[in-house]
N, C-alpha and C positions, 0 to 999 in steps of 0.2 A: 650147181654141181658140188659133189662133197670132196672133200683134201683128203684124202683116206692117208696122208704124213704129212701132219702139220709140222712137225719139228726136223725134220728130215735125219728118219731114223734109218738104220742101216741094220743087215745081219751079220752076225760073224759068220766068218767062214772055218774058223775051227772048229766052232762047236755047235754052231747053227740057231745059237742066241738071234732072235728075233726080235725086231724095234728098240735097237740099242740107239742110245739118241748122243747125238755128240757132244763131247765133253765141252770143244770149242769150235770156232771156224775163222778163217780167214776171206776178207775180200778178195776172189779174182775178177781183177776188169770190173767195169761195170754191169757185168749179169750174171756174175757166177760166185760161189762160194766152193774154199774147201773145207771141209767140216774133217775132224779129228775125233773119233772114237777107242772107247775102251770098253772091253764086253766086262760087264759085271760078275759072269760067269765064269770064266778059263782068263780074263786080264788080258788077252790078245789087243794089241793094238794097232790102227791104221787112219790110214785117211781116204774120201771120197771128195769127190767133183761133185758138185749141182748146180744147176742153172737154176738163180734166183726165180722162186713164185709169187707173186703177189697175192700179199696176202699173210705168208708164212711169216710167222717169228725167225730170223736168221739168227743162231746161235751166237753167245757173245765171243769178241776177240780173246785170245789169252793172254790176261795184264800177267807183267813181270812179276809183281809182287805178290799178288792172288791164287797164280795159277802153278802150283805144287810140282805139276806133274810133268817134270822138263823133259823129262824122254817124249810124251807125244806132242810138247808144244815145240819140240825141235823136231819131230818128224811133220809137222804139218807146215810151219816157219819153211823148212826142204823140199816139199810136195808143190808147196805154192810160189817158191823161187824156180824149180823144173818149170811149172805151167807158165810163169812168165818169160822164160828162155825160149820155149818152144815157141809162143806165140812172138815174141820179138824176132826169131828166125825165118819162122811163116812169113813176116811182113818185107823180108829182106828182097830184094830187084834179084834173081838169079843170073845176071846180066854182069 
């Protein structure tokens, strides 16, 4: 079978910029990543969810001293502390 996104690229949704491939990602859990994008085109920025594919190159982390661009390595560092909240909530006894 072919990867038709090996790098787990994203659209924008301002401007409809196609296979924008993320800047960086973070580990969620052990099967998921959230990747951090910037459109090339319009500069919009955000983050996505994936569930790790075998196979895929998983985008690198964003080192502190490397990575320039602290508006989306704090919007992703934020995306991926929500995702760990929500799932430590989930796990919680409703009881």
């Amino acid at each position: 079978m072919t990867d038709h996104n090996r790098a787990y690229a994203d659209a924008c949704e301002r401007c409809g910029q196609y296979d924008v491939i993320p800047a960086a990602a973070i580990r969620d859990g052990d099967t998921g990543i959230v990747c951090g994008y910037r459109c090339p085109n319009c500069h919009a920025v955000w983050t996505c969810g994936w569930g790790i594919v075998p196979g895929r190159t998983v985008p690198p982390e964003p080192a502190a001293a490397d990575f320039l661009d602290r508006h989306l390595s704090a919007l992703l560092h934020e995306q991926a502390a929500v995702n760990r909240a929500h799932k430590h909530a989930a796990r919680r006894d409703p009881a």
